[in-house]
C-alpha positions as a printed Julia matrix, in Angstrom:
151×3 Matrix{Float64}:
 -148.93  -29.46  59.74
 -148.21  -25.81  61.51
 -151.54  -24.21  62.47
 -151.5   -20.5   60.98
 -154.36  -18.48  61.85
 -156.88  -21.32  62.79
 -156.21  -22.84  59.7
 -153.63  -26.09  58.84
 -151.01  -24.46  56.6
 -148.43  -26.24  54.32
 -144.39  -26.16  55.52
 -143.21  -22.84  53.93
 -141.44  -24.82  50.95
 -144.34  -26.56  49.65
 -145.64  -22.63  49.51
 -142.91  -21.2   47.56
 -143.95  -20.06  43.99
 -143.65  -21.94  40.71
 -139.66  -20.6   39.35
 -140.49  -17.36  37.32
 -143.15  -15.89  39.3
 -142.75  -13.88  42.2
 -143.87  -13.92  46.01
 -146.88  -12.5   46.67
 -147.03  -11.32  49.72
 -150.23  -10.22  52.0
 -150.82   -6.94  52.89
 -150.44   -7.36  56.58
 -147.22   -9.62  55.87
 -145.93   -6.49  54.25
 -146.87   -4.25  56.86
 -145.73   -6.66  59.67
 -142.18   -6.68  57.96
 -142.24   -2.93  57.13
 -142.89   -2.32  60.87
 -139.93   -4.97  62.24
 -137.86   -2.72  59.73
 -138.62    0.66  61.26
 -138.37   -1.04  64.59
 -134.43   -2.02  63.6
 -133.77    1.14  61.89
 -135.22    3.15  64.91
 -133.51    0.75  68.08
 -129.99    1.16  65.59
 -129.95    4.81  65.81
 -131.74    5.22  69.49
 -128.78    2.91  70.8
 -125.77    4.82  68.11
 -127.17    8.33  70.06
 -126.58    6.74  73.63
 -123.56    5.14  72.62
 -122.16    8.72  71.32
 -123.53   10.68  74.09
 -122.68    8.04  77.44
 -118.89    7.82  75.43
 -118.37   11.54  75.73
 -119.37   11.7   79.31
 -118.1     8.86  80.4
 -114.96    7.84  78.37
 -115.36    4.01  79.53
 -118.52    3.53  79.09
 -118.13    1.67  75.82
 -116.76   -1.29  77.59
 -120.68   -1.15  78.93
 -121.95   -1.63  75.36
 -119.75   -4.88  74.75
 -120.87   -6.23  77.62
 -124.27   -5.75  76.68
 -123.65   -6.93  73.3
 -121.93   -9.91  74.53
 -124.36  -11.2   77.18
 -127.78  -10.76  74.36
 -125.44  -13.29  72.63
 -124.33  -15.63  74.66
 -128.29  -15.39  76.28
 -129.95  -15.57  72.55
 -127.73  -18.87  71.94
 -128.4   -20.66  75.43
 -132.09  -19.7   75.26
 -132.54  -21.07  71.85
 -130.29  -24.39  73.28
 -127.02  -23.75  71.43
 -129.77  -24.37  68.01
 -129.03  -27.91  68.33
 -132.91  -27.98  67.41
 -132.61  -25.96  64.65
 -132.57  -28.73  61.89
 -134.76  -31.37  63.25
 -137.96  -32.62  61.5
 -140.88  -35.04  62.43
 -138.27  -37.3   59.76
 -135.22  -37.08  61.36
 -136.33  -37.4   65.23
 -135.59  -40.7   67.02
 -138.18  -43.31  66.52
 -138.81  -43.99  69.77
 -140.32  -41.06  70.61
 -143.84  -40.67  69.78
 -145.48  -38.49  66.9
 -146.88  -36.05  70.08
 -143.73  -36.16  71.86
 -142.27  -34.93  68.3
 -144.39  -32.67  67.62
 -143.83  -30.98  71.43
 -140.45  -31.09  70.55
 -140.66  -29.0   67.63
 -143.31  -26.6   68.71
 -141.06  -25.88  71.75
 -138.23  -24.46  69.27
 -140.39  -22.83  67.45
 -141.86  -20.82  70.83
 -138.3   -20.18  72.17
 -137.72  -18.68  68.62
 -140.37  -16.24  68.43
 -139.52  -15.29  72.43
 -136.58  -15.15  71.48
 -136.79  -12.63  68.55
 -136.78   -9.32  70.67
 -133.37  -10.2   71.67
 -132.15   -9.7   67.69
 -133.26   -6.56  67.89
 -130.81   -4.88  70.68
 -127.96   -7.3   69.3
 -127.88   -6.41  65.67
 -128.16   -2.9   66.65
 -125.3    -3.05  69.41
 -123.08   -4.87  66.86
 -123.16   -2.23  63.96
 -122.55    0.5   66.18
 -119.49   -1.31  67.72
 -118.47   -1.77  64.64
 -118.75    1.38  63.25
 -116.84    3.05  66.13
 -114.24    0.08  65.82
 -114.19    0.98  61.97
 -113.72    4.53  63.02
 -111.03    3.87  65.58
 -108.95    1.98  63.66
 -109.69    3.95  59.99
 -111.03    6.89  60.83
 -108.1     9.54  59.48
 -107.85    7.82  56.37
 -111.93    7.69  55.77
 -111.98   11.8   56.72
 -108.27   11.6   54.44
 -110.7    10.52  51.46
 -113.48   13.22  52.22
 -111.3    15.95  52.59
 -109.91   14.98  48.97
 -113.34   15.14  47.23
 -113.87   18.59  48.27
């Protein structure tokens, strides 16, 4: 059993609702994911605005961007060990190792995911904006075409 605030708390499964009722959530789970939320939403537009502003100064600078997307990839993967931990349990471990050797095992994937977790942040927003201004490369007449229609 995970310790969760002091207390021994049940694998997330076993605390799912019964079918027909919904989650209730806490109200500092709520606020904790309403804050990650505005943290995406605000990184997204904070790295669209230097993307847009560093491309019309500096016409290669996007080729700055996808490197930076690429290496908070490649770095999330090999820091999280290609997630060849990702599905192991205390079950499916080898049975020579010993229940504390397991249970190292798994807390160390679980730490490298939570320090791992900022990384998300700078990647998802790096890859919609990339893809927006790949979207708008390759589609961008017909998408103002359409707009220019509807007036």
């Amino acid at each position: 059993m995970a310790k969760r605030n002091g207390k021994p708390s049940l694998p997330r499964e076993t605390r799912l609702p019964p079918l027909g009722k919904k989650p209730t959530l806490s109200r500092a789970e709520t606020r904790r994911g309403v804050l990650r939320i505005l943290l995406l939403l605000s990184v997204i537009v904070l790295t669209a605005l230097l993307y847009y502003f560093t491309n019309t100064l500096y016409p290669y600078s996007f080729l700055f961007f996808y490197g930076a997307a690429f290496l908070l990839g490649i770095g999330y993967i090999l820091a999280n060990r290609c997630f060849s931990r990702s599905d192991a349990t205390m079950q499916n471990l080898p049975p020579t190792m010993s229940d504390e050797e397991k249970r190292i095992y798994l807390d160390e994937r679980d730490t490298r995911k939570k320090q791992t977790a900022w990384m998300l942040y700078g990647l998802i927003a790096l890859l919609l904006v990339i893809g927006f201004d790949l979207l708008y490369l390759f589609y961008g007449e017909r998408i103002a075409g359409f707009f220019g229609k509807l007036k």
